[in-house]
FITOR-432544 format. One record per atom (N, C-alpha, C): z, x, y; residue in one letter. Coordinates in pm, whole numbers, padded with zeros to 5 digits, always signed. Atoms other than C-alpha are relative to their C-alpha. Layout:
BEGIN
ZXYA ...
END
This chain:
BEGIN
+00000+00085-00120X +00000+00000+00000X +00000+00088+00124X -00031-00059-00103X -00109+00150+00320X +00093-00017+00145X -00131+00041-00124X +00159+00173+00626X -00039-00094+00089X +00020+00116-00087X -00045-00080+00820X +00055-00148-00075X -00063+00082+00098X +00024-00307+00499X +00142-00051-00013X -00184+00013-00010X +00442-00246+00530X +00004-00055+00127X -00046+00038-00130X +00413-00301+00893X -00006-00157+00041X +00044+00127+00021X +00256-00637+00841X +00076-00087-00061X -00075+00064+00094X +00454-00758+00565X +00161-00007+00098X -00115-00013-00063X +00773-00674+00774X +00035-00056+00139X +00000+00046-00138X +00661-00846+01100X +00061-00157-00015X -00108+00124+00016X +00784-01222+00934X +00139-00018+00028X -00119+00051+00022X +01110-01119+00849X +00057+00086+00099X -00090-00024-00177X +01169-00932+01217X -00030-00110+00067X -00002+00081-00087X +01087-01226+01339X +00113-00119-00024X -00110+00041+00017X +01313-01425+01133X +00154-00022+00005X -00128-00083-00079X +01578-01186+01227X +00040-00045+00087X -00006+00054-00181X +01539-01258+01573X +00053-00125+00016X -00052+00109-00004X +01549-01601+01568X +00149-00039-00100X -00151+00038+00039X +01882-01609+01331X +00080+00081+00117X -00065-00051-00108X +01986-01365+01602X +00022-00066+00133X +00003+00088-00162X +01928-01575+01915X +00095-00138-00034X -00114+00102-00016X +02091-01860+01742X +00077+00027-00128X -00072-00051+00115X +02342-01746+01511X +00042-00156-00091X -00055+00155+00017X +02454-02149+01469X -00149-00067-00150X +00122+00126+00016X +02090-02253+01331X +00054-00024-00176X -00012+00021+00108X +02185-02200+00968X +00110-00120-00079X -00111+00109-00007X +02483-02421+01002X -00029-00150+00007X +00044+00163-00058X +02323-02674+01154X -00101-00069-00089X +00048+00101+00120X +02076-02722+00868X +00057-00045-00119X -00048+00019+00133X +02290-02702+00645X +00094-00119+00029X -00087+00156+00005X +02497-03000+00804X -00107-00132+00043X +00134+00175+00006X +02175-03229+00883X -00062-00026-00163X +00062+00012+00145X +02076-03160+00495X +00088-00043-00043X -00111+00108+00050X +02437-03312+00424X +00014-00141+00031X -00011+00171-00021X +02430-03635+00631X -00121-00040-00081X +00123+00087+00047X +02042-03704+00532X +00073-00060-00180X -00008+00079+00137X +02202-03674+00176X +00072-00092-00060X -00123+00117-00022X +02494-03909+00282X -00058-00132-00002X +00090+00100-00084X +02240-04140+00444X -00065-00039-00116X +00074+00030+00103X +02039-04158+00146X +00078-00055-00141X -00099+00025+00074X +02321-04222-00092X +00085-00109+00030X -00088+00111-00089X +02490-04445+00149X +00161+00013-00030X -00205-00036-00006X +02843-04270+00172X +00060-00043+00098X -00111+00109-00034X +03130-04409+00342X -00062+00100+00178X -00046-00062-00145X +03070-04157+00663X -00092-00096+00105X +00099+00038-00116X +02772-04391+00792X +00086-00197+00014X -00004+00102-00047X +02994-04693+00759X +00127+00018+00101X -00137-00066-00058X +03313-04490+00902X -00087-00001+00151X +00042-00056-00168X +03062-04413+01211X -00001-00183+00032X +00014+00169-00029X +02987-04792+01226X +00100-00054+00066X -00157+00071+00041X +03339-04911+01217X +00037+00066+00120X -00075-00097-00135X +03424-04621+01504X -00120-00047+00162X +00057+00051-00138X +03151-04756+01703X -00005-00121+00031X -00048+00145-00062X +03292-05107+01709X +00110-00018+00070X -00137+00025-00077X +03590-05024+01789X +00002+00070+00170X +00073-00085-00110X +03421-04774+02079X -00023-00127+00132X +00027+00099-00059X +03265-05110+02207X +00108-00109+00055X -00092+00096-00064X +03555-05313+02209X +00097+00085+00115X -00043-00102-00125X +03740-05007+02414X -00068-00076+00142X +00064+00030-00087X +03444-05073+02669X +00051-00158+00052X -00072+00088-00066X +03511-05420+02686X +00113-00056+00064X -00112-00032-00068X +03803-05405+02768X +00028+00051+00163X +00014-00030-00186X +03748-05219+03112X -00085-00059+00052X +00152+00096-00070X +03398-05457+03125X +00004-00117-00071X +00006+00174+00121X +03501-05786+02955X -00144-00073+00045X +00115+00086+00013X +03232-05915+03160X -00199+00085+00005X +00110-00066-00022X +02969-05665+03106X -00133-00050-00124X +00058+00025+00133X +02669-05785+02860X -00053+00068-00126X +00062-00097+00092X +02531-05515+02738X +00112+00062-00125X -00146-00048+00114X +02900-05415+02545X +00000-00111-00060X -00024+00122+00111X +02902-05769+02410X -00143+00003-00088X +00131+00005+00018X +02503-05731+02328X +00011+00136-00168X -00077-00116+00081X +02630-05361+02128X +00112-00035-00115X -00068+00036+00085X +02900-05520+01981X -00034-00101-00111X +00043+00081+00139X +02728-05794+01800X -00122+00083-00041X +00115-00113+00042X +02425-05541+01716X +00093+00053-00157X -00113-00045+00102X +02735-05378+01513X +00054-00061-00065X -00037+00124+00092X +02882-05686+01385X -00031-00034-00084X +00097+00000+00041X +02585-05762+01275X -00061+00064-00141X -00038-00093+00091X +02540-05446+01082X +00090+00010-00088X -00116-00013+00065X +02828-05454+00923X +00048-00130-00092X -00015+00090+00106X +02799-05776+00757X +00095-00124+00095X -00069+00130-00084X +03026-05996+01046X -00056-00043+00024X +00083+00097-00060X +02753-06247+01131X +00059-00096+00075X -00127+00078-00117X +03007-06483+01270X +00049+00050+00097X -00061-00104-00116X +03188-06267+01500X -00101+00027+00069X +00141-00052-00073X +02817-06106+01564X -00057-00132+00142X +00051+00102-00085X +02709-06478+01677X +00037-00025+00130X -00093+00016-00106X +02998-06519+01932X -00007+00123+00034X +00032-00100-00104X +02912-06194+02095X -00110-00003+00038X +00097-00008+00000X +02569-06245+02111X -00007-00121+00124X +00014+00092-00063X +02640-06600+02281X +00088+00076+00161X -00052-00083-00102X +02900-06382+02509X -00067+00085+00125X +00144-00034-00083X +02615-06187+02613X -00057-00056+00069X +00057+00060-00076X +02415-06430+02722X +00054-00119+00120X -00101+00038-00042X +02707-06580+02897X +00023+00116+00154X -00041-00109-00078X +02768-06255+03084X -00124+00018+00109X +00124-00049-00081X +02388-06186+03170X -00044-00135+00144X +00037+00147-00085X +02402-06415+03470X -00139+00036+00099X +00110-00041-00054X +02103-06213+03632X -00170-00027-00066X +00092+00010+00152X +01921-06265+03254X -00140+00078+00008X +00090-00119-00004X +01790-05903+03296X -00023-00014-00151X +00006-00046+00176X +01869-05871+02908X +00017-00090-00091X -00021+00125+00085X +01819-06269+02814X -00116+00019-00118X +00095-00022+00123X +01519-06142+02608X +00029+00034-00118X -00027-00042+00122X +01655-05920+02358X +00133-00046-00052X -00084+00074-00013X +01954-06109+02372X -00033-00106-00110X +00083+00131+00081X +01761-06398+02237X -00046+00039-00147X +00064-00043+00125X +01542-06229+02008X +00108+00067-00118X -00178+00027+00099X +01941-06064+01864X +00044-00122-00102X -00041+00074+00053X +02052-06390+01793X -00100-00098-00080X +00079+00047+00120X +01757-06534+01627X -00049+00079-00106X -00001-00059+00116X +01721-06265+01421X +00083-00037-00133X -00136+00011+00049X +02086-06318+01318X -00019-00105-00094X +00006+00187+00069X +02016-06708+01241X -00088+00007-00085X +00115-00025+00105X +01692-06626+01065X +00036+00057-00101X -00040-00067+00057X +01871-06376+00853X +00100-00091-00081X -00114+00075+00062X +02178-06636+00769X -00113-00123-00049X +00075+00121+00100X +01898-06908+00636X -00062+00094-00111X +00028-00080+00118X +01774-06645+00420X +00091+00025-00086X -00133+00040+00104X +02085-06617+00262X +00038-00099-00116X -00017+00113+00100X +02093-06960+00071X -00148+00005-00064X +00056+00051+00108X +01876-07128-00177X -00162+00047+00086X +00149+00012-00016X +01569-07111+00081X -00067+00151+00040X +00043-00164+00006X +01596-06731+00060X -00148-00005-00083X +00101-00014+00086X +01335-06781-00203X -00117-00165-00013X +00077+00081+00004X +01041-06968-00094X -00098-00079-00099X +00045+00046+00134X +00933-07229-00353X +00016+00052-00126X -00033-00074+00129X +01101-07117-00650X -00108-00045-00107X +00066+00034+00104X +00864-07342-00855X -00143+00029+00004X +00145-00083+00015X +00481-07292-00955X -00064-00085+00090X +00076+00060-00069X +00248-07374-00682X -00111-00031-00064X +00125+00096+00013X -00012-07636-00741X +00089-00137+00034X -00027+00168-00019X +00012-08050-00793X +00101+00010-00154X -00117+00039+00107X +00271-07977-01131X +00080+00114+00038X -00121-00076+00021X +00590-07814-01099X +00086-00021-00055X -00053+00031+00132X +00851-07744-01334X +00178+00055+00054X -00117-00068-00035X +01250-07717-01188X +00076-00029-00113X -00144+00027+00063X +01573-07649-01336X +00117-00051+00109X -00035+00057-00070X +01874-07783-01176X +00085+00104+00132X -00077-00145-00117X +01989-07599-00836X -00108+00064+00011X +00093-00141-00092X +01667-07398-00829X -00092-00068+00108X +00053+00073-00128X +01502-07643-00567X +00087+00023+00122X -00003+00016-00093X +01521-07693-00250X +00009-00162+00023X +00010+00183-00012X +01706-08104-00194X +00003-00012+00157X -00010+00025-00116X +01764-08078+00166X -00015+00073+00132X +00043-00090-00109X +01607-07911+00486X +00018-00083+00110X -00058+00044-00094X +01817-07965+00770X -00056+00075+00140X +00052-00010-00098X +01630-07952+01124X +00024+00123+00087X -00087-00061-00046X +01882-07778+01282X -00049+00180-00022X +00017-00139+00051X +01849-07452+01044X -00125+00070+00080X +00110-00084-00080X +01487-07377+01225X -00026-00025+00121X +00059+00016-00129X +01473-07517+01560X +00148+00078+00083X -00079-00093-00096X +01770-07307+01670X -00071+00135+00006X +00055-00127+00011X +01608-06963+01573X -00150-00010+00092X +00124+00040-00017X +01262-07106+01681X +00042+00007+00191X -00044+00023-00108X +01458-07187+02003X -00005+00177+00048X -00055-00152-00070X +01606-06800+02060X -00157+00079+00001X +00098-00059-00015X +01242-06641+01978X -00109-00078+00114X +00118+00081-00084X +01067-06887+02221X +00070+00090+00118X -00043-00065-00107X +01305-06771+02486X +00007+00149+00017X +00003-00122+00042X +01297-06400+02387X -00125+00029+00058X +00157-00022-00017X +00918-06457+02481X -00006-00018+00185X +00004+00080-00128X +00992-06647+02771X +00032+00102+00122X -00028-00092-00069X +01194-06403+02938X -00037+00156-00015X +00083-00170+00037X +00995-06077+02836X +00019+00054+00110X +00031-00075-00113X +00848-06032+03151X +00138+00089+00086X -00122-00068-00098X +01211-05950+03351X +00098+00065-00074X -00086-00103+00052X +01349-05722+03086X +00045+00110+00041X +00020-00055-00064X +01483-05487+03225X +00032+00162-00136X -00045-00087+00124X +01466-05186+02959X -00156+00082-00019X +00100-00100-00018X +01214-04898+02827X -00141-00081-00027X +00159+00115+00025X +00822-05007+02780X +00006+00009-00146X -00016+00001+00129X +00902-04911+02400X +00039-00179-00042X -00025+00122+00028X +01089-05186+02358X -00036-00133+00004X +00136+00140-00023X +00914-05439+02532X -00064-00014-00090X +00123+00018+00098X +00645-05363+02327X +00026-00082-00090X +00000+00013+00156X +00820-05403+02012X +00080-00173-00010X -00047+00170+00024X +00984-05747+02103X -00128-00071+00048X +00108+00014-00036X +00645-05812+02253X -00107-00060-00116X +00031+00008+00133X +00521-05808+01895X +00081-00080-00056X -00099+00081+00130X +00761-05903+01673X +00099-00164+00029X -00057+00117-00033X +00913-06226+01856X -00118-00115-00064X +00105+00085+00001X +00584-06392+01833X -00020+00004-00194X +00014+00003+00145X +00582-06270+01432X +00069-00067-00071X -00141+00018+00057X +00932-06370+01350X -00014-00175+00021X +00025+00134+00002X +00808-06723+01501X -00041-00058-00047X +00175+00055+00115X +00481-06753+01292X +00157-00019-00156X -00077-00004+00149X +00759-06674+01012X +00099-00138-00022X -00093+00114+00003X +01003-06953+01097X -00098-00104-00042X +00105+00155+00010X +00713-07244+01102X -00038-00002-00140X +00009-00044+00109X +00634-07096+00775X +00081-00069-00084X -00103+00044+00071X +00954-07108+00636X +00016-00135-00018X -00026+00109+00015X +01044-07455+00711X -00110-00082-00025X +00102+00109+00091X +00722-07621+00588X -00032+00031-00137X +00014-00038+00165X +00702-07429+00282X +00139-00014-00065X -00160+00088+00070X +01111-07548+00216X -00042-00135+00029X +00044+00180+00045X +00968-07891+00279X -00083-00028-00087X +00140+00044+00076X +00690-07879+00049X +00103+00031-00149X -00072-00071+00157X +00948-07679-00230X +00117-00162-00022X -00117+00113-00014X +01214-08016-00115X -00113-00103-00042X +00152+00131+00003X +00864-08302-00174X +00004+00060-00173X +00000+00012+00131X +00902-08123-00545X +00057-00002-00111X -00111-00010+00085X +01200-08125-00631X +00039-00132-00139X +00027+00105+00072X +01288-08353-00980X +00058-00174+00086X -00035+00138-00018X +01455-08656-00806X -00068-00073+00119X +00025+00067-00040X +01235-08898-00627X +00085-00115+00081X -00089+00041-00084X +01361-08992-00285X -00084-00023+00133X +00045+00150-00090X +01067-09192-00096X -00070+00111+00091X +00031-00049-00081X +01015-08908+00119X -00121+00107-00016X +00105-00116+00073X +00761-08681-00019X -00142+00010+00086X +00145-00004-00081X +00444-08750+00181X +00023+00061+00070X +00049-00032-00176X +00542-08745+00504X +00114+00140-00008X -00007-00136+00036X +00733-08419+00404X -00073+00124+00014X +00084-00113-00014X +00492-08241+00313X -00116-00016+00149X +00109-00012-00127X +00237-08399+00633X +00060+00071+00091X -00089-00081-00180X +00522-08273+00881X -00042+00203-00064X +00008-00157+00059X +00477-07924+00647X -00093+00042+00033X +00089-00075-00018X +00142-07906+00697X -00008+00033+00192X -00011+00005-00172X +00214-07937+01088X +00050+00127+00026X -00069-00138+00008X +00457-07657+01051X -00054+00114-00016X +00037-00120+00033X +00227-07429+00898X -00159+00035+00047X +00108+00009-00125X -00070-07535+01152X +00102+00147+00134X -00042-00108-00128X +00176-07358+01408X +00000+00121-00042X +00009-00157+00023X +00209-07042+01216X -00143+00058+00022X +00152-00060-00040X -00172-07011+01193X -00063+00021+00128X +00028-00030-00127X -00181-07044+01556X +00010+00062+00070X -00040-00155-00026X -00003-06745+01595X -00031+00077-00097X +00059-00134+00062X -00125-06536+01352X -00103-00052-00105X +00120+00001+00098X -00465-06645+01176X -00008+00042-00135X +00010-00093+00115X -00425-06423+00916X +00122-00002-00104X -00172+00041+00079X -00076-06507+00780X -00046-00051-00145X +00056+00006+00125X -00207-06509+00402X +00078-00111-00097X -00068+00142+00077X +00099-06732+00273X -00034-00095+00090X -00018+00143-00097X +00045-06986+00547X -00144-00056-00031X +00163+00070+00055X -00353-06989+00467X -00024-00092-00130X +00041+00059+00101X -00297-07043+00115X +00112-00123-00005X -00057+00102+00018X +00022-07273+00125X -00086-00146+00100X +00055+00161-00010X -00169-07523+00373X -00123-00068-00107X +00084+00052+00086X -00460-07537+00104X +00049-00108-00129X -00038+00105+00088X -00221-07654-00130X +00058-00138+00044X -00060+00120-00078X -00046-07895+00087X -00109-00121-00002X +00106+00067-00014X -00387-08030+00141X -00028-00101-00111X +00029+00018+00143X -00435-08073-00186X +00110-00118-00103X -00131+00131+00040X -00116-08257-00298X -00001-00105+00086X -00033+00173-00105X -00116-08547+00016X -00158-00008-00074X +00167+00023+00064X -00525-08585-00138X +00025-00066-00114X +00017+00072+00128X -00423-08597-00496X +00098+00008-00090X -00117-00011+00045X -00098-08613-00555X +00078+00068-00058X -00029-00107+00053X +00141-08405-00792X +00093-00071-00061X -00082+00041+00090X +00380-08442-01041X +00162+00099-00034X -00157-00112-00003X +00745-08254-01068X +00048-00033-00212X -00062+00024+00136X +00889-08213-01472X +00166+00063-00020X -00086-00049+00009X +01231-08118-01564X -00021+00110-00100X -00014-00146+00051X +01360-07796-01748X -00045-00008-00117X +00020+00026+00127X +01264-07963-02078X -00194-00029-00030X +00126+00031-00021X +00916-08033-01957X -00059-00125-00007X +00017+00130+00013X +00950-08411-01947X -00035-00045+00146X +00024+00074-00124X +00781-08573-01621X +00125-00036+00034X -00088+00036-00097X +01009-08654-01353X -00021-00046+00073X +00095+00097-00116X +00843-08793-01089X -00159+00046+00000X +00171-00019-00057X +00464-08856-00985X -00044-00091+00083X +00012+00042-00077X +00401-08876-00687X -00169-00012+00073X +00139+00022-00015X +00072-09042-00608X -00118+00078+00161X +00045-00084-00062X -00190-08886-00344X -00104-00113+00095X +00100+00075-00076X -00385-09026-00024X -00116-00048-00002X +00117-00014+00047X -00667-09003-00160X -00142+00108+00078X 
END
């Protein structure tokens, strides 16, 4: 190997030198970001310990700013996180309580309908139409959908309308904007969704209860509005086809044994 060869080979690791020399720390420091990532990824107690220290951080704040929004806005963010959805709600409403300028009624909004959207996912209508889509379906008992209460989507429907409403006077980075900019209008298409495709899963459930048509007609209304915001919404394309299809030519529901249960006739 000629000496231009050694000199070459040896120019990496003076440079490596150097830089452990200028920061004597750096080795430390990867070696403690290669510990949280593997905390983070594992989900060890230190990322719910930070959680837990930054609620209690927030309530500090309030305390010197009871009426500040953005600490009540933080605090249910964390609440939130952490699995308090209740508590979360009543800070979230606090917030928008506080924001009497309603610099920060947007994300505010779009917060608490997340929240609500998130707590209907929780029950039975977590799982849209448990049974087989067409005009026959086949339940067991409890895996339907008997009752879709109004309430559950026109509150959330409510917080993302206003989330929209008040965009413009946010007062916060253009990132953000953006991204509630987007996603309010998605999260809406998703609600209209939801609740016509839990009315159409409630129109098939086994017990015959009068209501089934106009069920599913209000469903297909529901899932007219999603397409109006997003064209392309692939469950909403194909669930109104079927909708269509059942008020046309009716459908039939069987129990777990596979014995008809109801049949419910079709508009023609």
């Amino acid at each position: 190997m000629s000496s231009e060869d050694k000199e070459e080979d040896t120019v990496p690791e003076q440079e490596a030198a150097a830089e452990e020399e200028a920061d004597p720390n750096l080795q430390e420091v990867e070696k403690d970001e290669a510990a949280l990532d593997k905390l983070e990824k594992e989900g060890g107690d230190l990322a719910e310990f930070d959680l837990e220290a930054q609620i209690e951080e927030f309530r500090a704040a309030l305390e010197e700013e009871p009426d500040n929004c953005i600490h009540h806005y933080n605090l249910a963010e964390a609440l939130e996180e952490l699995g308090d959805r209740e508590e979360a709600k009543i800070e979230y409403e606090h917030a928008l309580e506080c924001d009497t300028e309603q610099d920060f009624h947007a994300i505010i909004h779009y917060g608490m309908g997340n929240l609500i959207f998130h707590q209907l996912l929780s029950g039975i209508q977590s799982v849209v139409v448990k049974s087989s889509i067409g005009l026959h379906s086949a339940h067991k008992p409890g895996d339907s959908i008997v009752d879709v209460f109004e309430e559950d989507y026109t509150v959330p429907v409510h917080h993302f309308q206003k989330a929209m409403e008040f965009l413009p006077q946010l007062k916060a980075d253009e990132e953000l904007v953006d991204y509630i900019s987007k996603e309010a209008p998605v999260q809406l298409a998703n609600i209209y969704y939801k609740w016509g495709s839990d009315l159409i899963d409630k129109s098939r459930q086994i017990a015959k209860y009068g209501g089934e048509i106009q069920d599913v007609q209000k469903a297909l209304k529901l899932i007219k509005k999603t397409l109006e915001i997003d064209p392309n919404h692939s469950q909403a394309n194909l669930m109104s086809k079927y909708a269509k299809k059942m008020l046309a030519e009716g459908w039939k529901s069987f129990d777990e044994y596979g014995f008809e249960a109801k049949d419910i006739e079709g508009l023609g």
